[in-house]
C-alpha positions in Angstrom: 0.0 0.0 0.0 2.7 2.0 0.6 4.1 2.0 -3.1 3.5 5.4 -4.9 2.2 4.8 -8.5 4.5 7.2 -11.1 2.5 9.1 -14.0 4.8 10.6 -16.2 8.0 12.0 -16.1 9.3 13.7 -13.1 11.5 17.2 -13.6 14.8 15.3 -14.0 13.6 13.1 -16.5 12.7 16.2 -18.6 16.4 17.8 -17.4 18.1 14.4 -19.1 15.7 14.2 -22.1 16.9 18.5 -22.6 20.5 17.5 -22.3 20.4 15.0 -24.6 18.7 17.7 -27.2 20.8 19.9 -26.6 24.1 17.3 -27.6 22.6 16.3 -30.6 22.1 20.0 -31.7 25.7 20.7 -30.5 27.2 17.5 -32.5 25.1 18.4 -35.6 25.7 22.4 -36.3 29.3 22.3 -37.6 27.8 19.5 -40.0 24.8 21.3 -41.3 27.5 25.0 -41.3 30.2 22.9 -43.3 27.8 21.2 -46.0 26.2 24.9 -46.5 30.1 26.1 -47.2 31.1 23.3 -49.2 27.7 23.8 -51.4 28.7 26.8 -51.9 32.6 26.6 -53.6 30.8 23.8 -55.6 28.6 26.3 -56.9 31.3 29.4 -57.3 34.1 26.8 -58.9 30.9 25.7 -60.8 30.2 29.1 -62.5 34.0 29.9 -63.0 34.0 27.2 -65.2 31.3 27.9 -67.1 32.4 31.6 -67.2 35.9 29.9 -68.5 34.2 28.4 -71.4 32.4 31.8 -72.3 35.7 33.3 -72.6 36.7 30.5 -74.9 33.5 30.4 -76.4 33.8 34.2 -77.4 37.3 34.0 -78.3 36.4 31.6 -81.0 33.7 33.5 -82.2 35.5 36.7 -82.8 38.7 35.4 -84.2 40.5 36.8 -80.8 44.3 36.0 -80.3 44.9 33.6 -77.1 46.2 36.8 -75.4 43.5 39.3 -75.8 41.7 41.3 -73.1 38.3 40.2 -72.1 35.5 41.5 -69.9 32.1 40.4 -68.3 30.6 42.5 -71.2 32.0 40.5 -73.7 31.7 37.2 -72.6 27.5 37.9 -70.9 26.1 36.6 -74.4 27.7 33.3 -74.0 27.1 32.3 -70.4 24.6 29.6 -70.3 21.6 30.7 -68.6 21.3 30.5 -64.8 25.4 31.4 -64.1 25.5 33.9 -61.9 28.3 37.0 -62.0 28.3 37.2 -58.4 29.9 34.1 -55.8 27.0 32.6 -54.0 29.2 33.2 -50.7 29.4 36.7 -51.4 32.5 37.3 -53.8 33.1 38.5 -56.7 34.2 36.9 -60.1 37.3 38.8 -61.6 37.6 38.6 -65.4 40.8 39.9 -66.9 42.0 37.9 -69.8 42.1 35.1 -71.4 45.6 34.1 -70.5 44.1 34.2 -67.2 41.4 31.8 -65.8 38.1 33.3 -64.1 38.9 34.0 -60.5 36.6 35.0 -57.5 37.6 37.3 -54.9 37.1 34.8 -51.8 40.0 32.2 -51.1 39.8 29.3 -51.7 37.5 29.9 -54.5 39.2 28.4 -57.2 39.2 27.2 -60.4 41.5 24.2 -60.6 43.3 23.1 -63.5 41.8 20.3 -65.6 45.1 18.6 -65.1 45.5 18.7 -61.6 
């Protein structure tokens, strides 16, 4: 008779159930942060190569030396629709030449060689 019947959980059980939360949600934020920053130098490397094959693109077209100067301007014609002239992290894409591969102002945002 003595025995006390438990309904539901008593404030500690809720304190253990929070903690636990709260770990999971610690563990899982750099994850979800580093996927979102990876996703985006996909994206940027993504559009310098496409802006890289404008330039090459336009070259061809207008019967320009390997050397010649070249400029967003030029090259917006050939971009294939949906490449963006701004870095989806904020940057901006630098076109100079076409001795020079597409660059964006945020390191690590790079076009690689196809070589490498």
């Amino acid at each position: 008779m003595g025995l006390l019947k438990k309904n539901g959980f008593a404030t500690v059980d809720w304190i253990l159930v929070a903690v636990i939360i709260l770990i999971g949600v610690v563990v899982l934020i750099p994850y979800t942060v580093s996927e979102k920053q990876d996703k985006s130098i996909q994206i940027c490397v993504k559009n310098l190569r496409e802006i890289d094959k404008a330039m090459r693109i336009w070259q061809l077209d207008k019967g320009k030396p390997p050397d010649a100067a070249v400029t967003f301007a030029d090259i917006t014609p050939y971009l294939a629709d949906g490449v963006s002239t701004n870095c989806p992290s904020g940057g901006q894409y630098v076109v100079t030449g076409l001795t020079n591969p597409p660059s964006c102002t945020i390191p690590g945002h790079v076009l690689a060689n196809e070589g490498e």
